[in-house]
C-alpha positions in Angstrom: 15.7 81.3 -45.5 17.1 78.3 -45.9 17.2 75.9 -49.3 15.0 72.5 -49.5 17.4 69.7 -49.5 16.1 67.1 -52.2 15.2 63.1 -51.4 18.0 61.0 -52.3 18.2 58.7 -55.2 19.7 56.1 -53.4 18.7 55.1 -50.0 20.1 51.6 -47.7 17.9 49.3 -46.1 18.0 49.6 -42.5 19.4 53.3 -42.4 18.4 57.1 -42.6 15.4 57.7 -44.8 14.6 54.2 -45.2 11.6 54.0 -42.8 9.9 56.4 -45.3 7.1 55.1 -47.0 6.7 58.1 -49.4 10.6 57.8 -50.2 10.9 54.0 -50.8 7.1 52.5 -50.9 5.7 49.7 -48.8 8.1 46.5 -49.6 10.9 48.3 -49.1 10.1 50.8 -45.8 8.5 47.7 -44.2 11.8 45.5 -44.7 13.5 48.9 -42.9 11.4 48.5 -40.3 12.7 44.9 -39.7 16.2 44.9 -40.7 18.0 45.9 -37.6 16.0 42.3 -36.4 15.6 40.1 -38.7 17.9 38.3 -41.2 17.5 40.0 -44.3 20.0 40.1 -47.3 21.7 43.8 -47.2 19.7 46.3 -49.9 19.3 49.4 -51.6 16.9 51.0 -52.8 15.9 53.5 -56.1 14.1 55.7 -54.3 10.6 57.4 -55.7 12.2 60.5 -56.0 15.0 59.1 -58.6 11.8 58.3 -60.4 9.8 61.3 -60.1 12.9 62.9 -61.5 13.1 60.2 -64.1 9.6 61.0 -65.3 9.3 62.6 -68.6 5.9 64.4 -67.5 3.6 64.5 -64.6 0.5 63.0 -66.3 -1.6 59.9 -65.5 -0.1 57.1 -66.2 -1.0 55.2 -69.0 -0.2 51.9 -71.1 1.3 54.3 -74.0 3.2 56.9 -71.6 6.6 57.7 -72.0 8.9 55.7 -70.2 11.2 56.8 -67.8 15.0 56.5 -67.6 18.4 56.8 -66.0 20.3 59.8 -66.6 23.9 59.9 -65.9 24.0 61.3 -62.7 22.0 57.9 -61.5 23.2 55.4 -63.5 26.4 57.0 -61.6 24.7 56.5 -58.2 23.1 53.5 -58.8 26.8 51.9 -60.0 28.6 53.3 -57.1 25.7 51.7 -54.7 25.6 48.2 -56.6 29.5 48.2 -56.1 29.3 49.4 -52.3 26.3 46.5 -51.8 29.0 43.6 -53.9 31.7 44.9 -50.9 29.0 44.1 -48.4 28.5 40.9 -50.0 32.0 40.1 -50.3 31.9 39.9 -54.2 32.9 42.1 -57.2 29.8 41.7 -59.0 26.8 40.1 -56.5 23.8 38.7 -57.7 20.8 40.7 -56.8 17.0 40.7 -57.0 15.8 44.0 -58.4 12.0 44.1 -57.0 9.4 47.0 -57.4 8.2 48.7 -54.5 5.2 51.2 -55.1 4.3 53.8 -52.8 0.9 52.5 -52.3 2.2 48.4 -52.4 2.0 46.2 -49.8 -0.4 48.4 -47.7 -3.5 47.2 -45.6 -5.9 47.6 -48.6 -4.0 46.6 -51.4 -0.9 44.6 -51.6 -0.1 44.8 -55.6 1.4 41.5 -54.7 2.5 40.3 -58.2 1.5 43.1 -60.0 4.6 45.0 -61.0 7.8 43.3 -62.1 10.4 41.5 -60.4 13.6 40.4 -61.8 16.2 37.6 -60.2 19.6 37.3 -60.6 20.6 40.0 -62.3 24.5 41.0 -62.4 26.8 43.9 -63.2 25.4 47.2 -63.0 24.0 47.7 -66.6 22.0 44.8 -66.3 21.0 46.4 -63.1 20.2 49.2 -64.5 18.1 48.0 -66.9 15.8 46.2 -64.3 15.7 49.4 -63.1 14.1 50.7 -65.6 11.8 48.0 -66.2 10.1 47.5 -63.3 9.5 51.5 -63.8 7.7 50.6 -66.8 5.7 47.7 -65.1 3.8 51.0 -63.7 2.2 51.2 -66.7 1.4 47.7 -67.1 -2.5 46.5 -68.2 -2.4 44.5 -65.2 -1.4 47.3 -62.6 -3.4 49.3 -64.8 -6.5 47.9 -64.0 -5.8 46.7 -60.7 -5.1 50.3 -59.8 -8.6 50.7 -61.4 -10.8 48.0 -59.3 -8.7 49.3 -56.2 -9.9 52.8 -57.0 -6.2 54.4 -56.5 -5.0 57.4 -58.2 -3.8 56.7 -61.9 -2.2 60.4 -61.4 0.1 60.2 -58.3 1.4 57.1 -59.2 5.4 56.2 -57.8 7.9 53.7 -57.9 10.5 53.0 -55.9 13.0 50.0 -56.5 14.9 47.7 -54.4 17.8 45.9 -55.3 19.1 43.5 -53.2 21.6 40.3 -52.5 19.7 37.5 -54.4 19.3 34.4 -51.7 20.3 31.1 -53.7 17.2 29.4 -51.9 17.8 25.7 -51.4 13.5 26.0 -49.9 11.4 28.8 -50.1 8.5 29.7 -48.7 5.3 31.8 -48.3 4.1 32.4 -44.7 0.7 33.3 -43.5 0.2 34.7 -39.5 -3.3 33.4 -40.0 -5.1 30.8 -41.7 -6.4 32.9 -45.0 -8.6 30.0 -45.2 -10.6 29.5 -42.7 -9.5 33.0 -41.0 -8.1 31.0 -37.8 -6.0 33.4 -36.0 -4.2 30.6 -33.8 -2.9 28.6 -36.6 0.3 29.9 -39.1 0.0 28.4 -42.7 3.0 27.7 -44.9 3.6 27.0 -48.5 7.0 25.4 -48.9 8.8 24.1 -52.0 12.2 23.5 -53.8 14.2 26.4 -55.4 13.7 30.4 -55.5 10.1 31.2 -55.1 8.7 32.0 -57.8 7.6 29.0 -58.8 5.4 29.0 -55.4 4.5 33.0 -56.3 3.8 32.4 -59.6 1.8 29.2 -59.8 4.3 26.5 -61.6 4.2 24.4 -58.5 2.0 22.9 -56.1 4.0 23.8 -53.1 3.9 21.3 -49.3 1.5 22.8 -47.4 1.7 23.0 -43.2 -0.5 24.1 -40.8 1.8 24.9 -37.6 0.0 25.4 -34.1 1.0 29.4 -32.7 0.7 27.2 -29.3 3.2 25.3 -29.3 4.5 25.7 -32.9 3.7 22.0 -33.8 2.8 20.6 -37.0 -0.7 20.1 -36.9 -1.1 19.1 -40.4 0.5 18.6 -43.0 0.2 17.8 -47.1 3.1 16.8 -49.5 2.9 17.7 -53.1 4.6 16.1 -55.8 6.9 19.0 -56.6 7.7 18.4 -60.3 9.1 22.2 -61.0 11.2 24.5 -59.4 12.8 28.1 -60.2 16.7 27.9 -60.5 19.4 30.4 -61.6 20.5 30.8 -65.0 23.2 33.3 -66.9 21.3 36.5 -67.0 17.9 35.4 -64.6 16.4 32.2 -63.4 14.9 29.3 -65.4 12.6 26.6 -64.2 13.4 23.2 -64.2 12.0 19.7 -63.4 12.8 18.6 -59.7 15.0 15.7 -59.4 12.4 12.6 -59.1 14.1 11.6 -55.6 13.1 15.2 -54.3 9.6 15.3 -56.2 7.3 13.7 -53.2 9.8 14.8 -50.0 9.2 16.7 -47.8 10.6 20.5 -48.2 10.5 21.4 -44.4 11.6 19.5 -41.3 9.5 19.9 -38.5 11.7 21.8 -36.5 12.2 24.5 -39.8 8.1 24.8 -39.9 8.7 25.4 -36.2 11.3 28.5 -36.9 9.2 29.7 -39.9 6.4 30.3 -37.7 8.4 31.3 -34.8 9.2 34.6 -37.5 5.3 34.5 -38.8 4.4 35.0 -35.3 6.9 37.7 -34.6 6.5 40.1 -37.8 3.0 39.8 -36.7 3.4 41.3 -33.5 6.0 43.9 -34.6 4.0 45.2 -37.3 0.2 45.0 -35.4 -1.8 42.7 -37.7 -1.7 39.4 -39.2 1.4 39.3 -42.4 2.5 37.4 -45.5 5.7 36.4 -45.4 8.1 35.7 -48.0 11.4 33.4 -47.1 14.0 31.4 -48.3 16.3 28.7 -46.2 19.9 28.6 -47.5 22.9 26.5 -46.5 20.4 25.9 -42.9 19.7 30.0 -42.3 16.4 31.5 -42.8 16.4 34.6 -44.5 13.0 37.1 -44.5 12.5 38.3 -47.9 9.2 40.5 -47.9 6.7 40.9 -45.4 3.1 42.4 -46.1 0.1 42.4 -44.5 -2.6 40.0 -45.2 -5.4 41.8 -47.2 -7.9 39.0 -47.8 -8.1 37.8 -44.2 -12.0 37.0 -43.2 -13.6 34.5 -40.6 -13.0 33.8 -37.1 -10.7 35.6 -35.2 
């Protein structure tokens, strides 16, 4: 009778286990799924077993539950895997993003979307490893908490799995929707576009430029500019945010032709994946690079 062979700690976007929702949660199986197509910054992940193993207890989770954390063995992996990831990159020490990916995230009921913790620009593999650790604990957040709650999932089975990948230094980013999740149009792509990394669109800092993009013929149809007076940049040890410079404040963030390619890749992650997506993405240096794709889970209206 042959032994179980345990999940890995570490897994790599785009190969083996990766395409296993129940090993690396929904952001980081779906970016799998698309790698080998798409341009998407090379990754790892910390998979949900590394954290089930972390766990001090199986119990449900709570606000006041003991925390996870690295043992040696992983902080061993998870250094040799950030070192591997900086020869990918080209660099000693890359900059990464270290983004939480929960087993039930980014799924066709509930997408979590800003609900656990993300942290930019993190370097060296200590630092690393403490983002590790604290998006674990953003598990047990009042937030997720009670979002859990409201979406009636388990507060018992919770899991975490954790992606770490090559931070894009966005000169534009961007937040894509296959479908207008206003008035539910399926013919039209929607995008929210605006200066820096994007948290400043994620997190509500900035009015981003907003473009409604025929699936047609992928023209502009319409089109508003903000006056973008913030946006996220790097900083030693994370990101800051920052007043745009008053030249770039009322300009346009997209050409026409790059709301044209954005929903050229709306329309296509809609048809790989079989329903209408949010898409996170980032121009740098003049290449587009897909940063997370989810489905859209508030979509109503006309078809």
């Amino acid at each position: 009778m042959g032994s179980e062979v345990a999940a890995p700690s570490i897994a790599w976007l785009g190969q083996g286990e990766c395409h296993d929702c129940a090993l690396l949660g929904g952001k980081a199986a779906s970016l799998c799924h698309l790698a080998a197509e798409h341009c998407i910054p090379p990754a790892f992940c910390v998979t949900a077993a590394a954290f089930e193993r972390a766990r001090p207890e199986q119990s449900p989770i709570e606000e006041d539950a003991s925390l996870a954390s690295l043992s040696p063995e992983l902080y061993a992996e998870l250094t040799e895997a950030y070192r591997a990831l900086g020869r990918r990159c080209g660099r000693d020490a890359p900059s990464v993003a270290v983004r939480s990916s929960a087993l039930d995230e980014d799924g066709a009921a509930a997408s979590f979307a800003g609900q656990h913790e993300t942290y930019l620009n993190i370097v060296g593999p200590e630092a690393v490893a403490e983002a590790v650790v604290r998006c674990w604990a953003s598990l047990h957040s009042p937030r997720a908490l009670e979002y859990r709650r409201r979406q009636g999932l388990s507060l018992v089975d919770a899991r975490i799995a954790i992606l770490v990948q090559q931070l894009v230094p966005a000169d534009v980013s961007a937040v894509l929707f296959s479908a207008n999740p206003v008035s539910g149009h399926r013919d039209e792509v929607v995008i929210n576009a605006s200066w820096g990394l994007g948290e400043s669109i994620v997190g509500g800092t900035v009015t981003p430029d907003t473009y409604v993009v025929c699936k047609a013929d992928q023209a502009v149809v319409r089109r508003q500019i903000a006056e973008k007076a913030r946006m996220t940049v790097t900083a030693p040890g994370g990101t800051r945010e920052v007043d745009v410079p008053r030249f770039m404040r009322a300009r346009a963030a997209l050409t026409d032709a790059q709301a044209a390619e954005m929903a050229q890749l709306a329309m296509a992650l809609e048809d790989r994946m079989g329903h209408p997506v949010d898409v996170e993405c980032a121009y740098h240096a003049g290449k587009l690079h897909l940063l997370q794709c989810r489905p859209i889970t508030t979509l109503v209206g006309a078809a």
